[in-house]
C-alpha positions, 0 to 999 in steps of 0.5 A: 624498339627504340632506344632512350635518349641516354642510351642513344647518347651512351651509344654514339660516345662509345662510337667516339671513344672506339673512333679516337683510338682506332684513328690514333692507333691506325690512322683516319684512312686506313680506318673505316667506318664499318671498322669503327662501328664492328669494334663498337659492337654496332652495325656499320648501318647505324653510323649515320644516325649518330653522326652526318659523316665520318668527319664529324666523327674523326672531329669528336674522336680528335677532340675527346683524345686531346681532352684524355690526353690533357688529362693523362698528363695533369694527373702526371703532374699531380703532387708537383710544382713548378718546374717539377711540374713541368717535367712530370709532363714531359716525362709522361709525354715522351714515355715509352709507354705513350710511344708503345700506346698510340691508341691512347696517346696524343692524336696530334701525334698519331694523326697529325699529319692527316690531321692537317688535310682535315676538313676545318671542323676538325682542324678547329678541334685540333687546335683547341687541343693544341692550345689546351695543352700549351696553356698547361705546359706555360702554367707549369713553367710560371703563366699561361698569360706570360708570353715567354711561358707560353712560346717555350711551352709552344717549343716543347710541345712542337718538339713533343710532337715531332718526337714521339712521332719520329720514336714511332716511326723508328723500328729499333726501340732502343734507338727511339727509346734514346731519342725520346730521352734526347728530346727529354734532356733538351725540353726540360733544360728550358 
């Protein structure tokens, strides 16, 4: 019996929503397709009827973390202005909570590093998420158009970044907790 169009649909954006926290959780390459699909509830034999190869995959999987992620931290800045604004952003970004959470967290965080050996479709979405998330930081701090704004919202997201990626690596929680909370301090004082 063959499935209608929405449920094809519905189907490969669960496999994308399973892939993105899956890869930002274990990584791309410790991730494998049959993995993916076993957590979607599918068999590893459909995959390549929704997809041509996993890199699509991981491109769609990177991209829709990056637009959850851009979301999670607009609705932290609900309710604020200005630089309050901004600071609610850093604060949800360098939380515990998103450092306990890496399969709902920031992929640039959680696959950056393999992020920049991927193929270039998913390098592009990458960066798009990169940008999306500068272009919120800079029009926290005044503009997204003001050059000034947006080099220190590309700082504090660089050191964003980085910390929550050392934080996860750190096995001592309370020393990453204090290095998140470091990081914190120096970003918020822009």
């Amino acid at each position: 019996m063959r499935k209608s169009k929405a449920e094809t649909a519905e189907t490969r954006q669960r496999i994308v929503e399973v892939a993105a926290g899956l890869f930002r959780a274990n990584g791309i390459h410790a991730t494998g397709l049959a993995d993916v699909m076993a957590t979607a509830g599918l068999s590893h034999g459909g995959f390549y009827r929704h997809f041509e190869s996993k890199d699509q995959l991981v491109a769609e999987a990177c991209e829709q973390g990056l637009i959850g992620i851009v979301g999670n931290l607009e609705a932290a800045a609900q309710g604020c202005e200005g630089h309050d604004a901004f600071n609610a952003v850093v604060d949800a970004y360098l939380s515990t909570s998103h450092r306990n959470a890496p399969e709902r967290g920031c992929p640039l965080a959680g696959m950056g590093s393999e992020l920049a050996r991927a193929d270039e479709g998913t390098r592009a979405a990458a960066v798009r998420g990169f940008d999306a998330l500068v272009d919120m930081l800079a029009t926290r701090l005044g503009s997204a158009q003001d050059e000034a704004d947006r080099s220190r919202a590309t700082f504090a997201l660089a050191a964003m970044i980085g910390g929550m990626t050392m934080a996860r690596i750190m096995a001592d929680p309370e020393a990453s907790a204090a290095l998140l909370q470091d990081i914190r301090q120096q970003i918020e004082s822009i």
